[in-house]
Structure formats: structure tokens, C-alpha cells
N, C-alpha and C positions, 0 to 999 in steps of 0.2 A: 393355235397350239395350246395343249394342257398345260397349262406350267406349271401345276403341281407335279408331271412327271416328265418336264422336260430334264432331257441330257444329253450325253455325246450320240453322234451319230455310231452306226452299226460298222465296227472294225473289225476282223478275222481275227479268228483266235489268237495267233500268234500276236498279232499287234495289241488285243487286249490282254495277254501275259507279258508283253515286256512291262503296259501301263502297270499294271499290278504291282509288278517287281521293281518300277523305280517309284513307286507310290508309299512304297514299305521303307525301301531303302532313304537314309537322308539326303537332305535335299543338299546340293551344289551351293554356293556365295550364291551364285547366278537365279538358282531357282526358288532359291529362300526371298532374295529383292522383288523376282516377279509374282509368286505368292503374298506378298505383302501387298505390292500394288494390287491386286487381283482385291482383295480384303478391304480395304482400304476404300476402293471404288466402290465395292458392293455394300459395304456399308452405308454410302452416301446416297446409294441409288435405294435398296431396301428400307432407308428413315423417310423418304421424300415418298415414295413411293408405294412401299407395303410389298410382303412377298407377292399377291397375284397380282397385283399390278407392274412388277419390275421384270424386264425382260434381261436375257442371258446377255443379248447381243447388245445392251444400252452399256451392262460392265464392261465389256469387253472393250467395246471403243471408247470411254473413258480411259483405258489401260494405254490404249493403239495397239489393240493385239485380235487375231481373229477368234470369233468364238468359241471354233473347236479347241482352243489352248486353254481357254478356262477350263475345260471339263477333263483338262490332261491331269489339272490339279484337283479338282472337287468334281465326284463322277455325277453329280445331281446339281440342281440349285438346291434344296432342302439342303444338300450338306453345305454346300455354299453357306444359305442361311446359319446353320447351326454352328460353323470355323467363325461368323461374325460376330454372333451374339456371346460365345465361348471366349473372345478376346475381349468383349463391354462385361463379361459378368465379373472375369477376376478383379478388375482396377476394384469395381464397385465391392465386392468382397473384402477388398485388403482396404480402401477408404471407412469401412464398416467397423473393421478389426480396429484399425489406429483409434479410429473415435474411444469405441466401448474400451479400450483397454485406459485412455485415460479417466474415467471415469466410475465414481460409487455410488451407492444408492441405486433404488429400485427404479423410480421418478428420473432419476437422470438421467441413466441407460436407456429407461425407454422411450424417450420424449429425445433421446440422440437417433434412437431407431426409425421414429415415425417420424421424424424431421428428415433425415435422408434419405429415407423411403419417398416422401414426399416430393421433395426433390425429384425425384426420376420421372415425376407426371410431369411436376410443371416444365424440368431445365431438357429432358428428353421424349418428349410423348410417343414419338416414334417408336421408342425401343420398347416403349409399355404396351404400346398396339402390338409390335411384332409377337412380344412374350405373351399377351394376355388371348390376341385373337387368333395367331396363327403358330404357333406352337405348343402351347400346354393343348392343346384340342385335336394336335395332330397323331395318329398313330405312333409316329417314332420317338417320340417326347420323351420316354424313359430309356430306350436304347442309346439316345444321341449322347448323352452324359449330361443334358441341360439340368433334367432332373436335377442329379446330384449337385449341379449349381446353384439351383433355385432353394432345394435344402439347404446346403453352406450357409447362403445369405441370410435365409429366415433362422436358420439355427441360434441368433446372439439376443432373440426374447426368449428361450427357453434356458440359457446359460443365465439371464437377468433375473427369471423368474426361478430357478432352482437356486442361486447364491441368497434370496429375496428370500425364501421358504427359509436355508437354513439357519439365516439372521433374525431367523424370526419376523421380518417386514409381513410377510404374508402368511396364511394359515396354509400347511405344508399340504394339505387335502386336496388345495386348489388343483384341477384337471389344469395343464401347463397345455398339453399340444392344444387342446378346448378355446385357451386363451390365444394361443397364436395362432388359429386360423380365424377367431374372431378378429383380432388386431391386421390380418392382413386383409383379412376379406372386406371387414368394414371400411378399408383405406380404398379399395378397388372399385366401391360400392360409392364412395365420398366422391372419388378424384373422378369420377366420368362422366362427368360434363366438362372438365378441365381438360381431359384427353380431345375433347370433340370442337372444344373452343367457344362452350355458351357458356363457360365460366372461368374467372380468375381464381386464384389461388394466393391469399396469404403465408407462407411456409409457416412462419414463425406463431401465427396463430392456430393455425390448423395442428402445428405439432402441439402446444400449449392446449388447447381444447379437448383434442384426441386423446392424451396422457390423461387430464383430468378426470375425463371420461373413464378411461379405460382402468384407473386407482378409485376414483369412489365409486362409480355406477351411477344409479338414479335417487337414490336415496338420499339426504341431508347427512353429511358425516355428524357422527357420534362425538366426534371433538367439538363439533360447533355447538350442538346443543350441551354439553358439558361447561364450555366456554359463558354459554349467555347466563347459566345458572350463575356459575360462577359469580359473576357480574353484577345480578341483582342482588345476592348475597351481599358482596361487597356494599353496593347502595344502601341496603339495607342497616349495615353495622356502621358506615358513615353517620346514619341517620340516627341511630342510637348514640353512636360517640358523641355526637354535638349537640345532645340531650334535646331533638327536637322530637314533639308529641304530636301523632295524629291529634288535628284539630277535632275539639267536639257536639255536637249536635247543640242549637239552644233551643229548648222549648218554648 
């Protein structure tokens, strides 16, 4: 079977207009419990699994329910897929928001970003496989509303970086979305061997390294070489204070 377009079986119109019209209508105590279970199972089965490899009917009996009743609720697996990951993206949204709200500075916000960004490779690699290989690459991606998920989330480096410009931290020229598809893409690019399991993942360094990275570049900051001047300066008027003289040559 295709499971990219598996769904219910073929019903007479009439039976597919009542679906419709209790699909629209809210759901019952009753149908909201078993909708959840439905969610809940396919969640477990889609992270272990991956959407072409999880079939309709392994949910289903997880559930104890036959399979044409899943599809009474979600007319597709894809939207199955998409009702699952639509309930993993808000927590991870609103876990995002509490962080950056306590926090200031440019360096803080965003080393809280890529630290819980990070997080989602190492503590759920499932959910980055689902998002990374089987849904941004699918047709429906921008219709499902994941899109506008996947914006929300990334939206809190370019809130970091426009407060960061008007404080002056950065030069206000800086290309912002430039920056955040670098800062996301390069973490996508970082964590995939961590996704596949030929590597570990330190969180706490990877966020600390990445920040670094992403605030000075490749270049030696300008404070440090300001700093070391500094420095010999100071040697230098110690050296004069304590009225010591370059020794001199004897002939």
C-alpha cells in the first residue's frame, strides 16, 4: 500500500457528507477522549517509526479500535501526521517564549535559542526526522499550518536581533532573516550525525560554541587585540615607574 496516500475506504456520498458535517461540527466528551488517544498512539508509533514506515492499522490497535475509525477522525495519515506534530510544536513554542521573556542581552537570548533548539536533536530526534525529512519537503507543508509553526518558533532570533540593533549591540544593516536561516541551517547541518546516532551531543557546549560563533565570526575580536595593547602599555609604565633601564650594550 502507498502510505503516502493511504486513507479511508471508498463510502457513498451520503456517508461521506455526514463525515464532513460531524468533522466540522465539535466533537462530543466522547470523541474529543478518543481523538486524543488516536494522537497520542500515533505519536508513538510515527517517533519509533517515521511516517513511511508507520502503518494506519499499528495506531489503530494501539488504540483497540478498527482502522476505518481512525480515518473517521483524520481523513489521511498526512493529516494524522500533521494533528501530531501541531500539538509537539505549541508546548515547544510557549517553552521558547517563557525562556526569551526572561532574559536580556543579545548573547543570552540567543545561546537560550540554540540551547533549546538543540535540545530537540538530542532529547527528540524523532520529531526532527519527521520535520526535517518528511514534511518541510512535502507538497502540503505550507497549507497544513506547520509552516506558520515552524515560523512562530524561529521568529524569537529575529525579535533578539531587531531589540540587539536598536540597543545598539549590533550594526542595525545587519540582514536579520540572512542571520536566522544561517543560525538554523547551520544547527541542522551540526546535529546530523546526532539525528542518525554516529554522534553525541554536548547541549551545553554546542549552545556556548554556536553563540560564540554566531557574535564574533571568524575573525579575532577587536576587544582582544585592544585589550593585549593595553596590557603591554601597562608593562611598559610599570617599567618606567620602577625607574628600571633597558640594559646597555658593553663594547
Amino acid at each position: 500500500m502507498n502510505t503516502n496516500t493511504q486513507r479511508a475506504p471508498h463510502k457513498s456520498a451520503n456517508t461521506s457528507k455526514s463525515i464532513e458535517e460531524s468533522a466540522s461540527a465539535p466533537l462530543s466528551e466522547r470523541r474529543q477522549r478518543r481523538a486524543t488517544e488516536i494522537l497520542v498512539a500515533a505519536r508513538e508509533v510515527f517517533l519509533e517509526r517515521g511516517f513511511q514506515g508507520t502503518a494506519v492499522s499499528e495506531i489503530a490497535s494501539r488504540v483497540g479500535i478498527v482502522e476505518g475509525l481512525v480515518f473517521s477522525y483524520f481523513p489521511t495519515k498526512r493529516d494524522l501526521l500533521h494533528a501530531v506534530l501541531r500539538e509537539m510544536y505549541e508546548p515547544l513554542i510557549q517553552d521558547v517564549s517563557d525562556g526569551y521573556a526572561r532574559l536580556q542581552g543579545l548573547r543570552a537570548r540567543l545561546r537560550f535559542i540554540v540551547w533549546r533548539h538543540v535540545r530537540v536533536y538530542v532529547e527528540t530526534p524523532g520529531l526532527a526526522k519527521l520535520v526535517l525529512h518528511e514534511v518541510r519537503t512535502g507538497p502540503e507543508y505550507t497549507s497544513s499550518g506547520l509552516h506558520e509553526l515552524q515560523v512562530r518558533y524561529t521568529h524569537f532570533v529575529r525579535l533578539a536581533l531587531e531589540d540587539a540593533a536598536r540597543e545598539g549591540e549590533i550594526d542595525a544593516s545587519v540582514d536579520i532573516e540572512s542571520v536566522r536561516s544561517m543560525l538554523y541551517g547551520g544547527l541542522e547541518h551540526l546535529m546530523w550525525p546526532v539525528l542518525f546516532g554516529t554522534q553525541r551531543a554536548n547541549v551545553d557546549l554546542v549552545a556556548d560554541r554556536y553563540t560564540d560563533l554566531m557574535l564574533r565570526g571568524l575573525q579575532p575580536a577587536q576587544a582582544s587585540r585592544a585589550g593585549d595593547v593595553e596590557s603591554r602599555l601597562a608593562r611598559l609604565e610599570a617599567i618606567v615607574a620602577g625607574g628600571k633601564a633597558a640594559p646597555r650594550k658593553h663594547r
